[in-house]
ChimeraX commands (.cxc) that place a marker at each C-alpha (Angstrom):
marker #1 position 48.79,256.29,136.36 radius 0.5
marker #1 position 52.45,254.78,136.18 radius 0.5
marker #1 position 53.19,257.38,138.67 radius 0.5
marker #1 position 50.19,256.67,141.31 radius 0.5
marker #1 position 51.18,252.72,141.06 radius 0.5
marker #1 position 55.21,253.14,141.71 radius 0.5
marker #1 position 53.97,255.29,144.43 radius 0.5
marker #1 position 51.82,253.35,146.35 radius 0.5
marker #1 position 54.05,250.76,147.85 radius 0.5
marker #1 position 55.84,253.61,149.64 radius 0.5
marker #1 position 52.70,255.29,150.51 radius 0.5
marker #1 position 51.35,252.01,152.39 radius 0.5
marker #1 position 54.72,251.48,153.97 radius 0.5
marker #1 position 54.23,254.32,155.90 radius 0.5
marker #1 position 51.64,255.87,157.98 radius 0.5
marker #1 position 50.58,259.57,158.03 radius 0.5
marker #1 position 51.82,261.14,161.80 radius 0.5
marker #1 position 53.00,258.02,162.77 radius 0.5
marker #1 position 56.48,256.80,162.73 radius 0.5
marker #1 position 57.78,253.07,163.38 radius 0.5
marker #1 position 59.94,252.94,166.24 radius 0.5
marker #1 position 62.17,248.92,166.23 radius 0.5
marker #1 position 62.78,246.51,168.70 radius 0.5
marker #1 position 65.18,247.74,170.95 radius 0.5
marker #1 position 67.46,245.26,173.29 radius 0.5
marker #1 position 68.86,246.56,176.52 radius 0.5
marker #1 position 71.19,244.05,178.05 radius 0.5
marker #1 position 74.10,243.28,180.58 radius 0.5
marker #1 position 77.52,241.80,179.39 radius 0.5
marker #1 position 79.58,239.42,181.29 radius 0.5
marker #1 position 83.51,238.60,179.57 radius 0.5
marker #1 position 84.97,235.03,180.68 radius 0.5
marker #1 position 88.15,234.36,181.03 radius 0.5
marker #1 position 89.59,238.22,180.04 radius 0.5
marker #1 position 92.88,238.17,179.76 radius 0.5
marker #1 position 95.61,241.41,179.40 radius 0.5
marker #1 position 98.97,240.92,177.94 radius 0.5
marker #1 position 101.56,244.18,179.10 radius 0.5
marker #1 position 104.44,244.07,176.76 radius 0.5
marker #1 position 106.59,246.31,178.96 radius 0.5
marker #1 position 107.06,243.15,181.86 radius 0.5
marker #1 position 105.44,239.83,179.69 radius 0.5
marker #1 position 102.78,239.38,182.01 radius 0.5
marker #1 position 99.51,238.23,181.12 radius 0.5
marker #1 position 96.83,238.85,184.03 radius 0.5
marker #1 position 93.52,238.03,184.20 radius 0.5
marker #1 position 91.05,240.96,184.38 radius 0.5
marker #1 position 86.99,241.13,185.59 radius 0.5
marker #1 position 84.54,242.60,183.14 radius 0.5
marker #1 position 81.82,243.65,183.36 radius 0.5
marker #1 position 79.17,246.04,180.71 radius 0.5
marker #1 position 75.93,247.17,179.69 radius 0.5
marker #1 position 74.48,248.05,176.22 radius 0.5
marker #1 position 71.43,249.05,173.76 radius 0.5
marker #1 position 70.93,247.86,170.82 radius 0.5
marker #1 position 68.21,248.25,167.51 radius 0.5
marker #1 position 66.95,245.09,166.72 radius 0.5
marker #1 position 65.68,243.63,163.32 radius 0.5
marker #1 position 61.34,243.50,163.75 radius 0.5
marker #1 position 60.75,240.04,162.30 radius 0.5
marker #1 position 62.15,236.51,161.43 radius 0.5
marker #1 position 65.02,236.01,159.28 radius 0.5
marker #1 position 68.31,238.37,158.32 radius 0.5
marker #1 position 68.05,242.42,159.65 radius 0.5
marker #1 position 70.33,244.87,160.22 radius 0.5
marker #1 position 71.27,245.61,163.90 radius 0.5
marker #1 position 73.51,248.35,165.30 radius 0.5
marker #1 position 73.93,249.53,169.43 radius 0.5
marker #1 position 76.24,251.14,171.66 radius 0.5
marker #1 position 77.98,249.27,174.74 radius 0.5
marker #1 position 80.10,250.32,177.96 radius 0.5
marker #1 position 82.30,248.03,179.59 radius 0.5
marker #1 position 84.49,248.57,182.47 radius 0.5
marker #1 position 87.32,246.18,183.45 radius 0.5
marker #1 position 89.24,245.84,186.31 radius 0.5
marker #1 position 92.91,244.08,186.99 radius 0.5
marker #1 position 94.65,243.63,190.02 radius 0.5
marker #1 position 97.98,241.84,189.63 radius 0.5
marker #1 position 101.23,243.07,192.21 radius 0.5
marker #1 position 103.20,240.71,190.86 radius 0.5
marker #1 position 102.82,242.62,187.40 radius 0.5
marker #1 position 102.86,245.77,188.83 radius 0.5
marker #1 position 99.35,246.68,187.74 radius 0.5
marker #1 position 96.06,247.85,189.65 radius 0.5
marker #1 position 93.79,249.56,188.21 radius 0.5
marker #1 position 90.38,249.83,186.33 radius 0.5
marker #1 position 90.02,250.87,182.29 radius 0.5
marker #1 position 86.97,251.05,180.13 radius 0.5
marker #1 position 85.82,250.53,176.33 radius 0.5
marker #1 position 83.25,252.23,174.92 radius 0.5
marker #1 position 81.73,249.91,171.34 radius 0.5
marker #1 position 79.78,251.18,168.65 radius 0.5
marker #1 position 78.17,247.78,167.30 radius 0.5
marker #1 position 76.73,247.55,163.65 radius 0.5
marker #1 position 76.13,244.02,161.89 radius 0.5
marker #1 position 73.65,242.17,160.96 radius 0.5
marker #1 position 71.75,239.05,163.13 radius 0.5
marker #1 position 69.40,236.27,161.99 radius 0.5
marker #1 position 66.07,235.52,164.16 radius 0.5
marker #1 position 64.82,231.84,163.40 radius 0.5
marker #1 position 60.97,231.93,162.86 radius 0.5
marker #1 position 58.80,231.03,165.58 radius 0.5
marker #1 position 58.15,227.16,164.75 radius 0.5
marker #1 position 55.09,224.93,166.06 radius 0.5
marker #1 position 54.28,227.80,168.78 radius 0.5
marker #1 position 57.09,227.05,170.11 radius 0.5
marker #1 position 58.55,230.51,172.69 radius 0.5
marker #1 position 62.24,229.59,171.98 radius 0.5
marker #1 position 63.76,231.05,168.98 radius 0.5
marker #1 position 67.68,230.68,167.42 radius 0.5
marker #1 position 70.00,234.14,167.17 radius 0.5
marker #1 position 72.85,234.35,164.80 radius 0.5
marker #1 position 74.81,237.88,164.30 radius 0.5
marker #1 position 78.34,238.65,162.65 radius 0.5
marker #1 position 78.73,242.89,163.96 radius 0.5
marker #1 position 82.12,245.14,163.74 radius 0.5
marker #1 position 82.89,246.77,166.95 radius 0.5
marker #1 position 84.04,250.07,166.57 radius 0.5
marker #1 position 85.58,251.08,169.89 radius 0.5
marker #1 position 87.58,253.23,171.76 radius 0.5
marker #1 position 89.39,253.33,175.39 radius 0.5
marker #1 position 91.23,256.18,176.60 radius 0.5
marker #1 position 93.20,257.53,173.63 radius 0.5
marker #1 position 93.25,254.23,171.39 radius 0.5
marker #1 position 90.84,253.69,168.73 radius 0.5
marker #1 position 90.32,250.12,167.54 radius 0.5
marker #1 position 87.74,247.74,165.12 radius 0.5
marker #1 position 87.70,244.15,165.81 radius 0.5
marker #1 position 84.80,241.46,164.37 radius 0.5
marker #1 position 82.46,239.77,166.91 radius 0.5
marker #1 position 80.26,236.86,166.42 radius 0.5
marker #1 position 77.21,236.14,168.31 radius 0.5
marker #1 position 74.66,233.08,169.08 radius 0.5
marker #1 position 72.06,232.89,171.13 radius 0.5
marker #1 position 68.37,232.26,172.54 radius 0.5
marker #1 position 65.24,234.37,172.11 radius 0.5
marker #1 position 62.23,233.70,174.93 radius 0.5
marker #1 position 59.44,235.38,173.32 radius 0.5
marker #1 position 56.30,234.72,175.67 radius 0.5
marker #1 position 53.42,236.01,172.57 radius 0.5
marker #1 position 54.23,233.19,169.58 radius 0.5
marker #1 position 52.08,234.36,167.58 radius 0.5
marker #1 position 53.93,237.56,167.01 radius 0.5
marker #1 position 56.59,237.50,164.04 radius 0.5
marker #1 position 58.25,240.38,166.15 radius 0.5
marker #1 position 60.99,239.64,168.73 radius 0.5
marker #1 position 60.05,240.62,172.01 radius 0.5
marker #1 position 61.29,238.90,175.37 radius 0.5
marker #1 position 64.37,237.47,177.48 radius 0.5
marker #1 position 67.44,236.62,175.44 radius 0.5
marker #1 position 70.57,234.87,176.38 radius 0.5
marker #1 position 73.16,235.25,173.89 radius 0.5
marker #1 position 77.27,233.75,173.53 radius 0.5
marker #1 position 79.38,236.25,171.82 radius 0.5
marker #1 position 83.37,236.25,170.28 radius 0.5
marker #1 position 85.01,239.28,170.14 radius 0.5
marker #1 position 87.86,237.52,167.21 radius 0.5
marker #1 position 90.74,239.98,167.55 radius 0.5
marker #1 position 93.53,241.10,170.06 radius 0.5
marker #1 position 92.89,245.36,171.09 radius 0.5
marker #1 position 96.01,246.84,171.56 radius 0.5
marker #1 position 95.36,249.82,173.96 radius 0.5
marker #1 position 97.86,252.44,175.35 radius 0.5
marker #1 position 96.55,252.70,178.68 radius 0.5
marker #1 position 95.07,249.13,180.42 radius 0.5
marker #1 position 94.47,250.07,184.24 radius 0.5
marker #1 position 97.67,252.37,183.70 radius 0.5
marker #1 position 100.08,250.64,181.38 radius 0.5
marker #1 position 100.08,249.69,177.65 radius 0.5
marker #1 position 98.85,246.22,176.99 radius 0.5
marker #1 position 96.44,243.90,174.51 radius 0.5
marker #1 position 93.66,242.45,175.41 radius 0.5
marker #1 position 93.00,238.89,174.24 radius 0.5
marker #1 position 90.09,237.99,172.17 radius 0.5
marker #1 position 87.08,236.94,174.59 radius 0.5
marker #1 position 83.90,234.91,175.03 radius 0.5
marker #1 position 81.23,236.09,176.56 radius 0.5
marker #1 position 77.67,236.22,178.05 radius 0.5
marker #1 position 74.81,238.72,177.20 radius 0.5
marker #1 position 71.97,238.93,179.40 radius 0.5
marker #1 position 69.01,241.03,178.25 radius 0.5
marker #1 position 65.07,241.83,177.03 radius 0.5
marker #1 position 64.45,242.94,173.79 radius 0.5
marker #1 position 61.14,245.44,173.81 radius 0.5
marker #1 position 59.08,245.28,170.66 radius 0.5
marker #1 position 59.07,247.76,168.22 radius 0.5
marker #1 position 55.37,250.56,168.02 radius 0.5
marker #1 position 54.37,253.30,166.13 radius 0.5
marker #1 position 54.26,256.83,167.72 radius 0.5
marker #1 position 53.48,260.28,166.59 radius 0.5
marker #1 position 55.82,262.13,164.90 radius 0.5
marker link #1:1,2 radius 0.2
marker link #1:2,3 radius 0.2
marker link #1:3,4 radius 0.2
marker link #1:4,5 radius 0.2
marker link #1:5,6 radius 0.2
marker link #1:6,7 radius 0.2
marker link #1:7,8 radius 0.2
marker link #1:8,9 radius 0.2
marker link #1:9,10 radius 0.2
marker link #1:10,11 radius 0.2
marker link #1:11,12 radius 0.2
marker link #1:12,13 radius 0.2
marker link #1:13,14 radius 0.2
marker link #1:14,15 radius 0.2
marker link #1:15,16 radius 0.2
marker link #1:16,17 radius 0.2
marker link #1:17,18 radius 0.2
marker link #1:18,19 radius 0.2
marker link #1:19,20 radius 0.2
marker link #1:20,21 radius 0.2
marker link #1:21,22 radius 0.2
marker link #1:22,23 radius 0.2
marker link #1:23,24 radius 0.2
marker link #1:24,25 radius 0.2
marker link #1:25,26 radius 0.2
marker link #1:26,27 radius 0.2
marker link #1:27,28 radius 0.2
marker link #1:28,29 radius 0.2
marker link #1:29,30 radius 0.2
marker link #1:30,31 radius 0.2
marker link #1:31,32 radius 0.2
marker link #1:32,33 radius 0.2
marker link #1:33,34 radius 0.2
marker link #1:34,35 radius 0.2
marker link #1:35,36 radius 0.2
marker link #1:36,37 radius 0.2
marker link #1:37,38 radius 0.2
marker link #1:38,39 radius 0.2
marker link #1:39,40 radius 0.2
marker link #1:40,41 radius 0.2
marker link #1:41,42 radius 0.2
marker link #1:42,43 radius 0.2
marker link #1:43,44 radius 0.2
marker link #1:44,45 radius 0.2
marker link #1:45,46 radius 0.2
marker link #1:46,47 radius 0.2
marker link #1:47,48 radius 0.2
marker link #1:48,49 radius 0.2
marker link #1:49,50 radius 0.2
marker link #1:50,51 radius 0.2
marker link #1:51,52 radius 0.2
marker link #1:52,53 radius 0.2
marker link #1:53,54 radius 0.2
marker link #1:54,55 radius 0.2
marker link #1:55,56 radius 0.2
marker link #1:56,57 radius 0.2
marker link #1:57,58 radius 0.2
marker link #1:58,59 radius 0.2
marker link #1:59,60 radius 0.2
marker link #1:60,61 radius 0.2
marker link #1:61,62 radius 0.2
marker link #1:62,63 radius 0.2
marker link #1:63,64 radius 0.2
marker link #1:64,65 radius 0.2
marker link #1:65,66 radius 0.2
marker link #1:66,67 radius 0.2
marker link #1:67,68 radius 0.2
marker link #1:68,69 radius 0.2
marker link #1:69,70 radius 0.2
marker link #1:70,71 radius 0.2
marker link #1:71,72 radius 0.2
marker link #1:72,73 radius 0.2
marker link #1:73,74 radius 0.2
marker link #1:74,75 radius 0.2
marker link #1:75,76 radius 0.2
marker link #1:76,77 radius 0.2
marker link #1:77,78 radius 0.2
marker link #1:78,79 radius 0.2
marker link #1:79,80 radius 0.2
marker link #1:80,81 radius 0.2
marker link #1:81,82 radius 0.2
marker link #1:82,83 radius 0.2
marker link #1:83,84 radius 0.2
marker link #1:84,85 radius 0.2
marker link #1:85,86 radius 0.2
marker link #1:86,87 radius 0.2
marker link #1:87,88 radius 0.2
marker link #1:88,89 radius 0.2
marker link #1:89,90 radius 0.2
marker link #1:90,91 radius 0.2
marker link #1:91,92 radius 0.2
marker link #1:92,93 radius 0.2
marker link #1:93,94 radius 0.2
marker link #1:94,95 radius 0.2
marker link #1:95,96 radius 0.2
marker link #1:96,97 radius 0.2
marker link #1:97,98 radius 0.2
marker link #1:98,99 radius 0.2
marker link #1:99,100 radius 0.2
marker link #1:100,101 radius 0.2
marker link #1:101,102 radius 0.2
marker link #1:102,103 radius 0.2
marker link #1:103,104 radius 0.2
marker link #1:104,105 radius 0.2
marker link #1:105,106 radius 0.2
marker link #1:106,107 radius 0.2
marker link #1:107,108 radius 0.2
marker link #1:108,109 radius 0.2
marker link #1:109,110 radius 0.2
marker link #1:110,111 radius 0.2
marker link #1:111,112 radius 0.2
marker link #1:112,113 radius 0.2
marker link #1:113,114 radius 0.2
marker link #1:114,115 radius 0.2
marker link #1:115,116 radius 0.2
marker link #1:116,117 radius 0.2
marker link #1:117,118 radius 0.2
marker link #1:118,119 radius 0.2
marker link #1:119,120 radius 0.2
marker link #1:120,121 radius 0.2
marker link #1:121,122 radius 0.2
marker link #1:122,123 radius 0.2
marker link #1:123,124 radius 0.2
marker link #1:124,125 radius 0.2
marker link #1:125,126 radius 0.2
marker link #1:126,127 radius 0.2
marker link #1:127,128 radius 0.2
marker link #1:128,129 radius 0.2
marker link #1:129,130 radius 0.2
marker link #1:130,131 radius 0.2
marker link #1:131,132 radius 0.2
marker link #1:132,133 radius 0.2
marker link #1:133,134 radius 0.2
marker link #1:134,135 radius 0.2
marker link #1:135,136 radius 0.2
marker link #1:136,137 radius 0.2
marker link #1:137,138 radius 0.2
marker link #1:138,139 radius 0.2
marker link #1:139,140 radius 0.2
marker link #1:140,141 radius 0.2
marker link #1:141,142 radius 0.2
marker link #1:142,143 radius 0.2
marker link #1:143,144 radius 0.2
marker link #1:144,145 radius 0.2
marker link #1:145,146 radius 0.2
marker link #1:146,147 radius 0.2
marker link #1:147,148 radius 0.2
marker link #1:148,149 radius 0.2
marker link #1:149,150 radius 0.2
marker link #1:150,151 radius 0.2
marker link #1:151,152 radius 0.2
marker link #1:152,153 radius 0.2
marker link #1:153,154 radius 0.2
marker link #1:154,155 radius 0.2
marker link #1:155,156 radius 0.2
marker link #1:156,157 radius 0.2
marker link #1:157,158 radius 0.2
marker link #1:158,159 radius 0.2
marker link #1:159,160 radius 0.2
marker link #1:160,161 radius 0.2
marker link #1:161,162 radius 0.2
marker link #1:162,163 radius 0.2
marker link #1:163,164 radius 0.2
marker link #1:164,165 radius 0.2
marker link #1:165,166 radius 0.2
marker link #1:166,167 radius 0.2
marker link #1:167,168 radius 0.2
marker link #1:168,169 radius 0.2
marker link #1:169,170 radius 0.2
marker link #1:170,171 radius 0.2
marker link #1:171,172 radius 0.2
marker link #1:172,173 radius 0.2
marker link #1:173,174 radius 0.2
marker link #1:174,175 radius 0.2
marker link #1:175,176 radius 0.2
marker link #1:176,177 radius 0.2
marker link #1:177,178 radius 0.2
marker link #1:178,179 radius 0.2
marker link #1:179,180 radius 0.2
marker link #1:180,181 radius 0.2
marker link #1:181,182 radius 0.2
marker link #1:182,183 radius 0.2
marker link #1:183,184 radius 0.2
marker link #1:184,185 radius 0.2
marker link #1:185,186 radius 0.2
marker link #1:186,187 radius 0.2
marker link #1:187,188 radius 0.2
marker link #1:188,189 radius 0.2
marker link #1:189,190 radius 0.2
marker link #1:190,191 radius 0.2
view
């Protein structure tokens, strides 16, 4: 009987054929103010970002584990530096984020995340903290869920030193941010 009762929890979590698929978030990223350092001349040039990402999402209020991939491509075009060119850096994100509760049916909701970005560009490998705040519009308040538009602020904290920045070695400068994006509610499907 002790058996059948330590048991049942993990029976009821889960449902036979059926398997829980989260809240995924599929959203655009925009970088302000980037800004590339190349050691070889001492220039600092500004450079346009833009990227695009997925990301698993936590299925109810309060602190959940979170984890995506994002692409972003950036482009600088500076004669006087003697660089023209495009590079790109490809993230592995895994954190975790906070979800305030939906208060006094109210669609709004508060995001808070601290992730590590494990990325790479070219041939350099790199792992830099980035912090994130933000706004959830979730149109069905009565759902505990996430589910809707959010517009999110992130910090990327540290300097990525990369051999090959449009064509020459430089560091990029830690960067704010704006994510754009809709996070779909999680379902069950068959197995």
């Amino acid at each position: 009987m002790l058996l059948l009762a330590l048991a049942a929890p993990a029976a009821a979590a889960t449902k036979p054929g059926l398997q829980w698929v989260s809240a995924t978030e599929g959203y655009f990223t925009l970088p302000v103010a980037q800004r590339v350092h190349y050691t070889a001349n001492g220039k600092t040039v500004a450079a346009d970002g833009w990227g695009m990402g997925l990301r698993a999402v936590g299925d109810g209020d309060g602190l959940s584990r979170t984890a995506g991939l994002q692409f972003e491509r950036y482009t600088v075009s500076n004669g006087a530096a003697g660089v023209n060119g495009t590079f790109y850096l490809f993230d592995f994100l895994i954190g975790g984020e906070y979800v305030s509760p939906v208060r006094n049916n109210k669609p709004l909701r508060f995001t808070a995340g601290a992730l590590a970005d494990l990325g790479m560009s070219d041939t350099s490998f790199y792992v830099t903290p980035v912090l994130t705040a933000g706004l959830l519009y979730q149109k069905n308040v009565y759902d505990t869920a996430p589910g809707g538009f959010a517009l999110t602020l992130y910090y990327r904290l540290a300097s990525l030193d990369l051999e090959n920045a449009a064509g020459k070695a430089g560091t990029v400068r830690p960067a704010l941010g704006v994510r754009l994006g809709y996070t779909f509610e999680g379902f069950w499907r068959k197995r």
